[in-house]
C-alpha positions in Angstrom: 0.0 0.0 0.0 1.6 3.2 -0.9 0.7 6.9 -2.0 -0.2 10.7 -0.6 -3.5 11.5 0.9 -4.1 15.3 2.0 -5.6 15.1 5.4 -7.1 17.6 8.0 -5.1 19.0 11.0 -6.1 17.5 14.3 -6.0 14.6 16.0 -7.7 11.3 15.5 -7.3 7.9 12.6 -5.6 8.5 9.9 -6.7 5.1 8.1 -7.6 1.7 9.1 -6.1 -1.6 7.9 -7.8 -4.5 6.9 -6.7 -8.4 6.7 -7.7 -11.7 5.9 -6.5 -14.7 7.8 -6.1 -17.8 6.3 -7.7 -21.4 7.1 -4.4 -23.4 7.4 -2.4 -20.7 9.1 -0.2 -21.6 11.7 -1.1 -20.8 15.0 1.2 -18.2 16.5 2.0 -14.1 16.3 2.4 -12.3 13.0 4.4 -9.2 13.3 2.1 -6.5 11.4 4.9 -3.3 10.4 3.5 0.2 10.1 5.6 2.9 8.3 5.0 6.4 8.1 6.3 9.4 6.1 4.1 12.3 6.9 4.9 16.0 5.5 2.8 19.6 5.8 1.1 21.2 3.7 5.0 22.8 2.5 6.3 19.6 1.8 8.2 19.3 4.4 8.7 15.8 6.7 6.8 16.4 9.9 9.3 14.4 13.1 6.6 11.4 14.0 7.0 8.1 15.8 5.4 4.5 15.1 4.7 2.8 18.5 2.5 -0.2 18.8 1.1 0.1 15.9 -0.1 3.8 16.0 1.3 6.9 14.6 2.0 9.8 16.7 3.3 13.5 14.8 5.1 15.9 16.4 4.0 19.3 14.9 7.4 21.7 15.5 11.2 20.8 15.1 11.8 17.6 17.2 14.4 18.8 20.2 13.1 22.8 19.5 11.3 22.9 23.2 11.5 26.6 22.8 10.2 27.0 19.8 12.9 29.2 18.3 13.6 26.9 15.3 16.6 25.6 16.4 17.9 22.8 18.8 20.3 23.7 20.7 21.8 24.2 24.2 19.2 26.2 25.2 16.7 23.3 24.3 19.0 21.0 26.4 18.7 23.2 29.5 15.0 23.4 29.5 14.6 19.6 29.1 17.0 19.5 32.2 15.1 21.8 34.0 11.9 19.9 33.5 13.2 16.6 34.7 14.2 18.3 37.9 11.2 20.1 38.2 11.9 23.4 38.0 9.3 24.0 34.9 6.5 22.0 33.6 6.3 21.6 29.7 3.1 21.7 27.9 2.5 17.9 26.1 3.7 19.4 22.9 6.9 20.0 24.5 7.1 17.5 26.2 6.3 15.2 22.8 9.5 17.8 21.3 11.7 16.9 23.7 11.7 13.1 23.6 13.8 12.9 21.2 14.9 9.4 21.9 11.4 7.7 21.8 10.9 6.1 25.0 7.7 8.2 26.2 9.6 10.3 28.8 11.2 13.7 28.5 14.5 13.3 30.6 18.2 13.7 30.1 18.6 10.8 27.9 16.9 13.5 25.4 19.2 16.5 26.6 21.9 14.2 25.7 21.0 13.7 22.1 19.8 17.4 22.0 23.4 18.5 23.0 25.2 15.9 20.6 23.3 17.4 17.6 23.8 21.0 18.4 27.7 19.9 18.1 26.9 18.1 14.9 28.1 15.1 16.5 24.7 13.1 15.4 22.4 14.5 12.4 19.3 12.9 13.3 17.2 11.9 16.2 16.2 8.4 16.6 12.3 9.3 16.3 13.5 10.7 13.0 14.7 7.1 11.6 17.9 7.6 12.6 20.0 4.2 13.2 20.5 3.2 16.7 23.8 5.2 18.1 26.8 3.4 20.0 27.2 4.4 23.6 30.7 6.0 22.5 32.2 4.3 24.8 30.9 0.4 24.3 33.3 -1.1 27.0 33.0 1.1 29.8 29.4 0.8 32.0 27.4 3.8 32.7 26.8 4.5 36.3 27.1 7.0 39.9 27.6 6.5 42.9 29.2 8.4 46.1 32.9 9.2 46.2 34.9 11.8 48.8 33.4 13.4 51.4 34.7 16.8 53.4 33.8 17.8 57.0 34.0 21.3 57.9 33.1 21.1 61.6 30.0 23.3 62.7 29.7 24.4 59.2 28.8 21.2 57.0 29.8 18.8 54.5 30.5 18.8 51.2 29.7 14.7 49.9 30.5 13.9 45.9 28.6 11.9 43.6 30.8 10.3 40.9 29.4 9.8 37.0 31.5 7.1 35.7 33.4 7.2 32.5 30.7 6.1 29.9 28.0 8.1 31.4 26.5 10.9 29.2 23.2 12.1 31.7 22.2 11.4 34.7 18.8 12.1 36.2 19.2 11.6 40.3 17.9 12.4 43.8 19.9 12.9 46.9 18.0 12.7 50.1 19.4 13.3 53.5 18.0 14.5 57.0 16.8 17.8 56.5 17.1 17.9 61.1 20.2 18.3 60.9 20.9 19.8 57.4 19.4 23.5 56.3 20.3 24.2 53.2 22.1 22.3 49.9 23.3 23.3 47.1 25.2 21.7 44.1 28.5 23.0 43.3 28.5 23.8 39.2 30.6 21.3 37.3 33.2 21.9 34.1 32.6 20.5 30.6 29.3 19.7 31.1 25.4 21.2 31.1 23.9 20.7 35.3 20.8 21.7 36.5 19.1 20.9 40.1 16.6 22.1 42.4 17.2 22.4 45.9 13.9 23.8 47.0 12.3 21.2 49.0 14.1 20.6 52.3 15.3 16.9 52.5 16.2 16.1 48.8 18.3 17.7 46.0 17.3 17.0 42.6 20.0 16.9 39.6 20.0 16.6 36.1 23.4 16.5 34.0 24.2 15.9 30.2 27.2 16.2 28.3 28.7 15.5 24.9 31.8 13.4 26.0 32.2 11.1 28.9 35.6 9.2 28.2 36.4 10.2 31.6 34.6 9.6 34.8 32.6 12.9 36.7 33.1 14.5 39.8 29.9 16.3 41.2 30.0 17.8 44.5 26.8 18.7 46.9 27.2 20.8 49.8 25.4 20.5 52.8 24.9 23.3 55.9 24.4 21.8 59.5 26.2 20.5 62.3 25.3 16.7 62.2 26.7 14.3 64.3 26.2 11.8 61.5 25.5 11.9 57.7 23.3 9.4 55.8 22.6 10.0 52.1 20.5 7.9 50.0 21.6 8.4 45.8 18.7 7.4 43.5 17.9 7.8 39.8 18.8 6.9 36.1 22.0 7.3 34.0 22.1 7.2 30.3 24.5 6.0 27.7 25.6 8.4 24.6 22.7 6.8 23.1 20.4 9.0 25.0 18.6 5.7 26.2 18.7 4.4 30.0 21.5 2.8 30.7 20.9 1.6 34.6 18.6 2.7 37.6 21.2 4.0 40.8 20.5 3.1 44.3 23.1 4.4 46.8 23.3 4.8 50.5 26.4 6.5 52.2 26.0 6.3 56.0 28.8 7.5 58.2 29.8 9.5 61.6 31.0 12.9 61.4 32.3 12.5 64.8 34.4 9.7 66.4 33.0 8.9 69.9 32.3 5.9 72.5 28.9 4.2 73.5 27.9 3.2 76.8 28.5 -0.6 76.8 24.7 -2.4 76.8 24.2 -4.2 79.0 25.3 -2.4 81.6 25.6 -3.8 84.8 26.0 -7.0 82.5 27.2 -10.7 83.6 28.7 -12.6 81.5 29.8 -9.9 78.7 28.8 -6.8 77.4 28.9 -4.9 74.2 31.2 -1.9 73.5 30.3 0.4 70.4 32.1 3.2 68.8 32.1 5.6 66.1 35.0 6.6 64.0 35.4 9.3 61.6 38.4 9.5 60.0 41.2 5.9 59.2 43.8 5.9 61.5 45.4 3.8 64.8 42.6 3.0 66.9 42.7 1.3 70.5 40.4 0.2 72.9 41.1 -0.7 76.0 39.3 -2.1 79.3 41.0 -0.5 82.9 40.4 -1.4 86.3 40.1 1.7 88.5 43.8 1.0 89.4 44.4 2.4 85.9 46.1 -1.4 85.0 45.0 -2.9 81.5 43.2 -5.6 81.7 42.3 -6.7 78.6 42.9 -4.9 74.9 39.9 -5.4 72.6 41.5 -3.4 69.3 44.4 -2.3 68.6 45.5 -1.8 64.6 44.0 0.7 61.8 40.9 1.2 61.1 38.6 2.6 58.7 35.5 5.2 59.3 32.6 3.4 60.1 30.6 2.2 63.0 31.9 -0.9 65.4 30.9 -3.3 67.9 32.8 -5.4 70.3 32.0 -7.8 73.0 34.1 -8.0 76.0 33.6 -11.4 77.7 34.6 -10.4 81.3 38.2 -11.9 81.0 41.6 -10.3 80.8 44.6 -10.7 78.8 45.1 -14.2 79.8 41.3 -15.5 79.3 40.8 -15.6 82.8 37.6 -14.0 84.2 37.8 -11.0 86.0 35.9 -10.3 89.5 32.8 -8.3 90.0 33.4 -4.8 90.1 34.0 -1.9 88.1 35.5 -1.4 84.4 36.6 1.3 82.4 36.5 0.8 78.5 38.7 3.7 76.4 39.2 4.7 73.3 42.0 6.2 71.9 41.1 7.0 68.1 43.3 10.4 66.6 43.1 13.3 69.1 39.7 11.5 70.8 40.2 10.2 74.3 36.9 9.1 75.5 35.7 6.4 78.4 33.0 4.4 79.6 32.5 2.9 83.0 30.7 -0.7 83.0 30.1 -3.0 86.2 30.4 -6.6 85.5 28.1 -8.0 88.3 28.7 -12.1 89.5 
């Protein structure tokens, strides 16, 4: 079936299609193709897609959100601002700015948008255009959390890595707006970032760029005076396809400050447990006293990393014998943090 038909503008079937099915077909699913080539009333190729069998047309420059007959940065920046949600598009925009295909307006599209306003790519895949290569087949697109800096009674400043590979990103950081004011995200080289930092408790971020041979370094900066920071990363990346290339789910949960728990249980008989914070590596040692000041027993003693530890003391000393009742004093020694805890063992 081929030829022109002049229609009217609007919405609604273009044409119906009707088959015959034969007596001795086989039993099973026939793919039925649809093609379209639809143009104005100038001649000229209006942008459509062919989903599930249906035809939708995209009346403007595919990728012009703005409407200023071009596609460009600006275009890029809008579609970023949208999936943060800074703006809302109108459907015709939002039908503009997936560019890609995939029924959502995100920066997979800002991607493509910035690649062909640097001539990198000519087409859009809704325009027929052949299914791009990542640019960068063997390396996987993803994000997750990297360095973090404490500036005591000030804030933190955590960063969230784009590996080499990834082109956009669309993500959410949450963290505990208690102890947290106010974020921002600090503006990144190379590379197109908008986010939205309105709501208290979560920081929204979009990012696209043209090149992603090497890996990202975004940084968010926190205000507060938390005695702990928990962060939870989540969202999609993208491949210099434009398409998704992975969901993220991240959690980074540390102390800000290095300090030492009572011991639970507390009196306790047989053993107790002694927890402690630390926040930076180093030499860490804890150590159980009697009141005489005399070790009894040394529970850690070595490097360790920042994180969050537990240990049990089982009521002996260095030579495994049990100790009498009484009571204990548990330090830690961890950088320029001296702290101690009294427990009473109880027989």
């Amino acid at each position: 079936m081929a030829g022109a038909t002049g229609i009217a503008s609007g919405s609604g079937a273009l044409m119906g299609v009707s088959f015959e099915i034969k007596a001795d077909a086989k039993e099973g699913v026939s793919p039925l193709s649809l093609q379209a080539s639809l143009k104005d009333q100038d001649g000229k190729v209006l942008p459509s897609a062919v989903v599930a069998g249906s035809v939708t047309v995209s009346v403007g420059l595919l990728g012009d959100v703005n409407n200023d007959r071009l596609v460009d940065s600006g275009d890029a920046i809008l579609v970023l601002r949208y999936a943060v949600r800074l703006i809302t598009f109108t459907d015709a925009q939002k039908d503009l700015g997936d560019v890609n295909g995939d029924r959502s307006t995100d920066s997979g599209d800002a991607v493509l948008i910035l690649r062909r306003a640097v001539k990198l790519i000519e087409r859009f895949p809704r325009e027929g255009a052949p299914k791009l290569a990542e640019g960068h087949g063997d390396l996987v697109p993803g994000a997750a959390f990297g360095e973090m800096k404490v500036f005591p009674q000030k804030g933190v400043e955590a960063q969230v890595m784009l590996d080499a590979g990834t082109y956009g990103a669309d993500l959410t950081i949450t963290y505990d707006a208690s102890a947290y004011r106010t974020a921002r995200v600090r503006p990144a080289e190379g590379v197109l970032l908008v986010s939205n930092a309105d709501n208290p408790g979560e920081v929204h971020l979009s990012v696209a760029r043209t090149e992603a041979a090497e890996p990202l370094a975004l940084w968010i900066e926190l205000e507060g005076a938390g005695q702990e920071l928990s962060l939870r990363l989540t969202g999609n990346v993208f491949g210099g396809d434009g398409g998704p290339a992975g969901a993220v789910e991240r959690l980074l949960d540390r102390p800000l400050t290095s300090s030492l728990s009572a011991a639970y249980p507390n009196p306790f008989n047989p053993s107790t447990t002694v927890r402690y914070a630390l926040a930076q590596d180093g030499e860490t040692r804890l150590t159980v006293y009697n009141l005489s000041g005399q070790v009894v027993r040394r529970l850690v003693s070595g490097r360790q990393q920042i994180g969050r530890y537990a240990v049990v003391w089982d009521g002996r000393d260095e030579a495994g014998r049990g100790v009498a009742s009484g009571i204990y004093i548990a330090r830690l020694d961890a950088g320029a943090v001296r702290q101690a805890q009294k427990m009473l063992l109880l027989k």
